[in-house]
C-alpha atoms as one frame of an Amber mdcrd trajectory, in Angstrom:
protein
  -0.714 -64.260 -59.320   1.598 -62.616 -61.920  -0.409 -59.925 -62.114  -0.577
 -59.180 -58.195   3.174 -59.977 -58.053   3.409 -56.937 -60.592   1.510 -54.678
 -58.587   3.756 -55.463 -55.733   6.818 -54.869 -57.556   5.628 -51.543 -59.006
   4.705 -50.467 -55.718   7.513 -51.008 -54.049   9.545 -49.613 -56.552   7.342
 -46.239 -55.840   8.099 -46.298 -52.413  11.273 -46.634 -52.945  11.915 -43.713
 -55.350   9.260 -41.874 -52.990  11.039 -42.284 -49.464  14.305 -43.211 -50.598
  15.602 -41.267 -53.920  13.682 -38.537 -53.481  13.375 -38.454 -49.983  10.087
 -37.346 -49.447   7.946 -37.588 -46.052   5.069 -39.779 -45.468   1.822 -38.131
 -45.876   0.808 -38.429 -42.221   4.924 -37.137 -41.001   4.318 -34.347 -43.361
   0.770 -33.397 -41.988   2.621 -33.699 -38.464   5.555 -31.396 -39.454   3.018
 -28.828 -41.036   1.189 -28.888 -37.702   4.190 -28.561 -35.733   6.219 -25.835
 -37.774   2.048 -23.945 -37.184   2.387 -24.372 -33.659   5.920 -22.869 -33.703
   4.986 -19.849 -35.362   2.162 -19.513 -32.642   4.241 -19.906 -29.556   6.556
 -17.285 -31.672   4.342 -15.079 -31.852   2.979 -15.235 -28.635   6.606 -14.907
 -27.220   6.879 -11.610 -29.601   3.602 -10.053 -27.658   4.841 -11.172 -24.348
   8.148  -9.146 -24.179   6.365  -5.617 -24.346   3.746  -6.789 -21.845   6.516
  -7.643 -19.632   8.246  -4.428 -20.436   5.020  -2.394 -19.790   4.284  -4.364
 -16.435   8.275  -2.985 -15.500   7.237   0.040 -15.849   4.040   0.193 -13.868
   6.270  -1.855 -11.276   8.845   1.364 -11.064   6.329   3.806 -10.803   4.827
   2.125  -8.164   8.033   1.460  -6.423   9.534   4.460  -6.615   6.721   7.201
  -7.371   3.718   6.123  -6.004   4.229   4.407  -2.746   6.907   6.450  -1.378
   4.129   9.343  -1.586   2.648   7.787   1.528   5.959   6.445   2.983   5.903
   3.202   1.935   8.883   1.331   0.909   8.960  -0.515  -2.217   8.213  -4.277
  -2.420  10.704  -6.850  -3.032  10.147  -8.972  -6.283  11.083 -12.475  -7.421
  13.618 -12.312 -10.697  12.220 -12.844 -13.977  12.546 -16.125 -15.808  14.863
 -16.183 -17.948  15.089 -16.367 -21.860  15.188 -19.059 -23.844  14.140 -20.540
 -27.306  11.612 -18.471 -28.439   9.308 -21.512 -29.970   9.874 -23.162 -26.157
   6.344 -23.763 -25.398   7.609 -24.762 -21.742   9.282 -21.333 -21.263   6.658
 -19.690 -22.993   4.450 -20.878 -20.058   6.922 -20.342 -17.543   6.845 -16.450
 -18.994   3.138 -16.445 -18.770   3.051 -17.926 -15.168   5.098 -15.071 -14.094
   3.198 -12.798 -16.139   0.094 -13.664 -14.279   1.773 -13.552 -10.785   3.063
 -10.342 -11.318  -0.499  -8.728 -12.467  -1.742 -10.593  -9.687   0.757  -8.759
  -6.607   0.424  -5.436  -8.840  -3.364  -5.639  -8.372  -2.922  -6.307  -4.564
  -0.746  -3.206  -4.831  -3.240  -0.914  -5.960  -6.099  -2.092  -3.814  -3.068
  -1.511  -0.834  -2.621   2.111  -2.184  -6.310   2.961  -3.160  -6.730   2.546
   0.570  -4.415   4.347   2.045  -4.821   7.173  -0.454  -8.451   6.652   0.704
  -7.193   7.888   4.619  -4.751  10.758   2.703  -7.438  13.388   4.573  -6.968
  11.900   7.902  -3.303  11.502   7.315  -3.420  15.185   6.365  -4.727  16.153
   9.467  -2.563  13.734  11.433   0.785  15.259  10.068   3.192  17.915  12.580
   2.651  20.998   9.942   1.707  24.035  12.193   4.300  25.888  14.829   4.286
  24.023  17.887   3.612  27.588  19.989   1.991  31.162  19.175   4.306  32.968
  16.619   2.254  36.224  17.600   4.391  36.299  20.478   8.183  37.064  21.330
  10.306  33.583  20.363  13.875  32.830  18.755  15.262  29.853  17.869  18.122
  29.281  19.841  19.158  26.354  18.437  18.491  24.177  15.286  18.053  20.250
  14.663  21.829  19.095  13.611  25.294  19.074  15.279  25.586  21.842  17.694
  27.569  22.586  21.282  25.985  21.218  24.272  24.997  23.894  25.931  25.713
  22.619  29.821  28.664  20.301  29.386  30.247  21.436  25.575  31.463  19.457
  23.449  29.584  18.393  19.908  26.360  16.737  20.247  23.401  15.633  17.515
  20.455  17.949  18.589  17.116  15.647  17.767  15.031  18.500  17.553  14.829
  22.578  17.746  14.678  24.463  20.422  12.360  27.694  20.739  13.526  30.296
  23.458  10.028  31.736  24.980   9.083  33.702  28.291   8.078  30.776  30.932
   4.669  29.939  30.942   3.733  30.342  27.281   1.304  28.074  25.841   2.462
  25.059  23.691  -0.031  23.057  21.123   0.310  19.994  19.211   1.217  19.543
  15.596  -1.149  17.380  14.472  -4.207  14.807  15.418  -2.692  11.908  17.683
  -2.888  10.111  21.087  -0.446  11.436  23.716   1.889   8.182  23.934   3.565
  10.044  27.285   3.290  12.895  29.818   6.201  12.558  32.478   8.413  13.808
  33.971  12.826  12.975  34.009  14.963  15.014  35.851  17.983  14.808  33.967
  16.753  14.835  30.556  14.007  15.934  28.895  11.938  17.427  32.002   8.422
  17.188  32.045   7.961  15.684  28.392   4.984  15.070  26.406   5.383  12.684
  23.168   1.965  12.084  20.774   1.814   9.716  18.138   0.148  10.894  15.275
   0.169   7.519  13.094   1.512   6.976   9.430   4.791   6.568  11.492   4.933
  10.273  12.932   5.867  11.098  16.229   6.499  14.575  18.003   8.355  15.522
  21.676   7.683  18.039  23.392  10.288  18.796  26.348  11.424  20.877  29.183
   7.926  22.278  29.832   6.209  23.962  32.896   3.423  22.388  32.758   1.618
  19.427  31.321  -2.237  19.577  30.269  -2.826  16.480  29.064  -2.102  12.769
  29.926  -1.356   9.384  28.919  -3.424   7.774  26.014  -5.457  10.925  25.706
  -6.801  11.680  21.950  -5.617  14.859  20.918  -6.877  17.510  17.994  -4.412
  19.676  16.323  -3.694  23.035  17.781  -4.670  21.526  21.606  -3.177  23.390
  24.478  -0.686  20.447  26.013   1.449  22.322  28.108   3.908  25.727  28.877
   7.261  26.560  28.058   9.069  25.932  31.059  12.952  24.762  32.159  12.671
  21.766  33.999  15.313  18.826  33.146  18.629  19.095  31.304  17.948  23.115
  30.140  20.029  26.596  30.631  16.431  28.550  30.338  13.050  28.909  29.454
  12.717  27.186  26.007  10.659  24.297  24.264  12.710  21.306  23.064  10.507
  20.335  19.609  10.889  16.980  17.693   9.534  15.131  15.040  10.535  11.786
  14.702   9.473   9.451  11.345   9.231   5.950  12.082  12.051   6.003  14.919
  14.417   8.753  13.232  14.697  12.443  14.064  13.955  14.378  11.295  14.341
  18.500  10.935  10.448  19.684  12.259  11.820  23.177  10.034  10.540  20.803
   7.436   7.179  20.850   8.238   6.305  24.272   9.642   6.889  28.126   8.846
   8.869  29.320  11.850  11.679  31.657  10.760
């Protein structure tokens, strides 16, 4: 009994210069901190590779934004914030990083497959577009008066002209722009005369007004360079002259833009 009560005695006394004095770990804590302080350096490093991956994936993002997609008139998508920073051995941010990592490839993906397939119709959007003279420029024409602010011609005063307006000898033959569906062919006294508007898709739309005639009708499909109509003066007009738009997704813009006329 001595013996064991030595054995006791010695070992507590090395427990107690172990834990206490010296103040050293158990074996087991110490295998738990070693594990621990590994993990840390893991989710550290981790962390360290995940800020240029986000950085890169910003960049993508802004070219597609802002390069890319407004190339086919598209705006540029609204994204969620990033999460924000915190400690860098965090596992919980960590995955919170990664999550939004993932999400982000994800919509980027979606983006490309969105742009692949509308770059996929750029030939038929090509085609589609206003870009030729809407009338023969082998024959006698002037532009008497340009898309902007101008004097109205009947009552003065400063008005915003939607379009251009091409001075021509009555009955002279007017085509459209570009591939589209005639969207209207009617006739207003006061305003535009006998009108024709086609929509030409990818958010294009052209007028042509104050004409003599009309050669095509409502919902028709027409090709580029089809006869539609004549210069004429019928409506709101002081002669014989065609009254050209182009309009982009609701908004007059200058057809000069997309044609050679001088």
């Amino acid at each position: 009994m001595r013996n064991v009560a030595w054995v006791v005695g010695l070992a507590g006394l090395y427990l107690l210069l172990y834990f206490g004095l010296l103040r050293l770990e158990p074996p087991k804590t110490a295998v738990m901190r070693l594990r621990l302080d590994r993990l840390k350096s893991r989710v550290e490093l981790l962390t360290a590779r995940t800020g240029p991956c986000e950085e890169r994936l910003r960049t993508v993002e802004g070219r597609s934004d802002y390069v890319y997609r407004p190339l086919y008139g598209m705006d540029p998508l609204r994204r969620a914030g990033e999460p924000a920073a915190g400690a860098e051995w965090d596992p919980d941010i960590l995955s919170v990083r990664l999550d939004s990592l993932y999400r982000r490839v994800s919509l980027q993906e979606m983006v490309l497959d969105e742009l692949l397939k509308v770059h996929a119709q750029t030939g038929e959007m090509q085609q589609c577009l206003p870009s030729i003279p809407p009338i023969d420029t082998s024959a006698a024409y002037h532009l008497s008066s340009r898309f902007g602010w101008r004097t109205d011609p009947v009552f003065g005063g400063a008005e915003g002209h939607s379009g251009v307006d091409i001075a021509m000898r009555r009955g002279s033959p007017v085509y459209v722009t570009g591939d589209g569906i005639v969207e209207e062919a009617s006739f207003n006294i006061g305003g535009y005369g006998r009108v024709v508007t086609v929509n030409h898709g990818f958010g294009y739309k052209t007028r042509y007004a104050h004409l003599n005639r009309m050669y095509v009708h409502e919902g028709q499909r027409v090709k580029r360079g089809t006869l539609i109509g004549t210069v004429g003066t019928t409506g709101k007009s002081t002669g014989p002259h065609l009254h050209y738009e182009v309009r982009y997704r609701g908004t007059p813009v200058n057809p000069m833009n997309f044609m050679d006329l001088q």
